[in-house]
N, C-alpha and C positions, 0 to 999 in steps of 0.2 A: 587448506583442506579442500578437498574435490567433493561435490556431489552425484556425480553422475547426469549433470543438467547439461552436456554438450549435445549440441542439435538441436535441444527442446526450442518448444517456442512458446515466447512468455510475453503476457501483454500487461502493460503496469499503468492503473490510470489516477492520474495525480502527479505524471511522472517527469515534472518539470521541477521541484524542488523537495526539498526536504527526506523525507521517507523513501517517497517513491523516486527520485534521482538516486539516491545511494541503491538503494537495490537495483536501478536500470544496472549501475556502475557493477556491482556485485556479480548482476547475472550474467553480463557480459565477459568477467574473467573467468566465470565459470563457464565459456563455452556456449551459453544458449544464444538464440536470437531473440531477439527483445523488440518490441514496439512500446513506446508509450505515449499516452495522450495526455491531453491538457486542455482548458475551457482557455487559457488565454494566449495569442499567438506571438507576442512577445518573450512570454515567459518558457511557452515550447521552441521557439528558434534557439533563445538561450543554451536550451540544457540538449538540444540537436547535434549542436556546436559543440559542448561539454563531452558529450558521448563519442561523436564521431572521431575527437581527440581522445578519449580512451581505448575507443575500437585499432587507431595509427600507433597506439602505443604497442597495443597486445601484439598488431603485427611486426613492429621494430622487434620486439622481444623473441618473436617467433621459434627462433634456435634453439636457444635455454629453455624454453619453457618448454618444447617438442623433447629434450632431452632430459626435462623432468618428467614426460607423462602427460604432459600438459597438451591441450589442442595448441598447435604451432601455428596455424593460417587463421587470418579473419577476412572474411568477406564484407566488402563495404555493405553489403545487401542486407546483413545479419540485422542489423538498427536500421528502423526506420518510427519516424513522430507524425503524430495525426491530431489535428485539432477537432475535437468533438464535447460537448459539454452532456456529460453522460445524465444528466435529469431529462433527457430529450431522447423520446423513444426513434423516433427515424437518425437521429445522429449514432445511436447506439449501432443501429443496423446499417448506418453506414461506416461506421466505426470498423465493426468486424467484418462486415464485406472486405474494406482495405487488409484487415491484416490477414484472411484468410487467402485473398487476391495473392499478395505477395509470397508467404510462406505455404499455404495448404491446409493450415491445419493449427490448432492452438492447444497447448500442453498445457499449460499452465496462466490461471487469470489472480492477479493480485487488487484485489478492489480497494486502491489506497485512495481513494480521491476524498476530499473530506473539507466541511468547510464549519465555520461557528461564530458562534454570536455574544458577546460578553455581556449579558443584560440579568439582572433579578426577573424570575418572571413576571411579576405586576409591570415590567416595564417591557417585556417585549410585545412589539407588534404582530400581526397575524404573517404578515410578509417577512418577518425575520425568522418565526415558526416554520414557514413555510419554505425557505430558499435551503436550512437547514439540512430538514427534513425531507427535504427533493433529492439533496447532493448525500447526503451520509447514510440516505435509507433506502428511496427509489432507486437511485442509482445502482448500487449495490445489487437490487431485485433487477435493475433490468440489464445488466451486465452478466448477474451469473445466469440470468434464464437465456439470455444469449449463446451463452459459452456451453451451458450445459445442453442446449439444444444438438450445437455441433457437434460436441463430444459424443453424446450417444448416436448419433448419425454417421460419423466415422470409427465409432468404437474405438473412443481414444480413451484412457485411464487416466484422465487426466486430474489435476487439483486446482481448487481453489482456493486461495485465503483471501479473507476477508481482513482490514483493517480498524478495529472497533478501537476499546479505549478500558482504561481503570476507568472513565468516566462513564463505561457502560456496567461498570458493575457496582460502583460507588459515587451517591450525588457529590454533588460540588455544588460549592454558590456562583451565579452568576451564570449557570451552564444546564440553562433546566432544558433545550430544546435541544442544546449539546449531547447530554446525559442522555434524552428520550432518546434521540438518534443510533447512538450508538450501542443502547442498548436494545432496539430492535434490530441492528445486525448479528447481536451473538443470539437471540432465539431465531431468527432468519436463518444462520448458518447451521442450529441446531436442526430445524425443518428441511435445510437442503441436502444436509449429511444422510437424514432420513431415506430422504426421496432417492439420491443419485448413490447409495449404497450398493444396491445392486447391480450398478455401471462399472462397478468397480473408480468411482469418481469420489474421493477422498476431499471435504470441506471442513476449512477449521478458520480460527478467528487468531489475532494474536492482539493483546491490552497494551500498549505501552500505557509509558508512566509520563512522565515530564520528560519531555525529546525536546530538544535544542533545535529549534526548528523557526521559520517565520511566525505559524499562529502563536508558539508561548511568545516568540516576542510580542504579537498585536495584545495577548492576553495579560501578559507582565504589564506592558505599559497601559493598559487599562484600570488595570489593581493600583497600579501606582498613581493614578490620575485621582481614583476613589479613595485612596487611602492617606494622600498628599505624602506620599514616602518617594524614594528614587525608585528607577526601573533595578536598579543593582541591590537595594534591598529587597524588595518585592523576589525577585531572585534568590539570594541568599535565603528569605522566607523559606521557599518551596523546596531548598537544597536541603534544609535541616530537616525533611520530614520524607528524606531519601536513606535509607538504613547502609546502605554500600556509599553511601557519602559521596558522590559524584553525579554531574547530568547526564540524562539520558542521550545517546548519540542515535540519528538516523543509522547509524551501521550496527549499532547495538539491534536493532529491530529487524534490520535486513537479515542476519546472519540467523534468524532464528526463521525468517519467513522462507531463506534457502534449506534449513532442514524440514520443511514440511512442503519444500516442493520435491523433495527429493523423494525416490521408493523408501528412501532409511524410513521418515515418517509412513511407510505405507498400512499401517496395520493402527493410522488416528484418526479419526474421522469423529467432526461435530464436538472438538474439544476450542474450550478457548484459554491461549495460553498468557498468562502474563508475563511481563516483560517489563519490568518497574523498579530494578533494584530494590525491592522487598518492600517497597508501598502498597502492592496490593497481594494478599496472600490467600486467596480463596478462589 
């Protein structure tokens, strides 16, 4: 399925595993160019490498896909990775200097960076509160005020989504700094859908549910250390309290956050969508 996201330019930050690699991968055969960042530089040469073997592909393919409709060329230019650790307001600014240096201009900002802490809160420290809520809350504010800076400067119509959680709409145990986090991105996105309405600038949130990702893993085997159970039951725990009976996929997630970069979502602003296999339904 096409979106109409060929040429766009889409920056994804977090976009070294999980979430934010499968939608790099996504937006990329949908034609846009993509930047994504990452705090650690190991883990962005990684998924550099992942991508720029995606981008070799789309070209090998170029024929067929030109004779589907499909964009036929990719430009190595299209992908490019930036280490920036976005709770840091001059990395942020130099974050988007780079991608706006390279392409001109940014379409589309996906604030998937996210981090968390497996603790009851009687046991968390200030500094686990704090690294939290820097990465899944600051960050978020200083990336879209970034984005939205340019955007009305160029008069771009562009969007944002945010990456929050079921865990912003529903406590969990073990996830109170988690939980606060996430749930100040979806009234942040509800404040900036406010704000940038008039821009014609479209902000929305999307919930996953349990995604198949590295944090459930650090999280599973956390439960299972507390619980003295295996990591595979702990696991199967969480599967039973998924109503479509299967785990969440980073692409399950992607595919919803490319209908809301697309105009089809043009007419949603300041909604937050779940994405939970019917775990969370409000």
């Amino acid at each position: 399925m096409r979106y109409g996201l060929e040429g766009k330019v889409a920056l994804v930050t977090g976009g070294s595993r999980g979430i934010g690699l499968a939608l790099a991968r996504e937006l990329l055969a949908q034609g846009a160019k993509v930047a994504v960042c990452a705090r650690k530089p190991e883990g962005l040469e990684a998924a550099r490498r992942e991508l720029e073997a995606v981008t070799r592909k789309l070209e090998e393919a170029g024929g067929a896909a030109e004779s589907e409709g499909d964009r036929g060329d990719r430009d190595p230019g299209d992908l490019m990775a930036v280490q920036a650790h976005i709770a840091e307001e001059d990395q942020v600014e130099r974050l988007f200097e780079a991608v706006l240096d390279r392409f001109g201009r940014l379409d589309i900002l996906v604030n998937n960076a996210g981090t968390g802490v497996n603790k009851l809160v009687i046991e968390t420290e200030e500094q686990d509160w704090d690294l939290v809520m820097s990465v899944n809350a600051k960050g978020v504010f200083l990336c879209s005020r970034a984005v939205a800076r340019e955007m009305i400067r160029l008069q771009t119509r562009g969007k944002i989504i945010n990456i929050s959680s079921q865990a912003g709409k529903t406590g969990a145990l073990y996830q109170g700094a988690y939980c606060a986090s996430k749930a100040a991105v979806l009234l942040f996105t509800q404040v900036l859908a406010l704000e940038l309405a008039r821009f014609g600038i479209n902000v929305n949130a999307v919930c996953p549910g349990v995604v198949d990702t590295p944090l459930l893993d650090a999280l599973c085997e956390d439960l299972a250390r507390r619980s003295k159970k295996s990591v595979e039951d702990v696991k199967k725990a969480l599967l039973r309290r998924v109503p479509l009976g299967r785990m969440e996929t980073p692409e399950d997630v992607a595919k919803v956050v490319l209908f809301l970069a697309s105009e089809d979502a043009g007419y949603m602003t300041g909604q937050a969508i779940n994405v939970t296999g019917g775990m969370e339904r409000h």
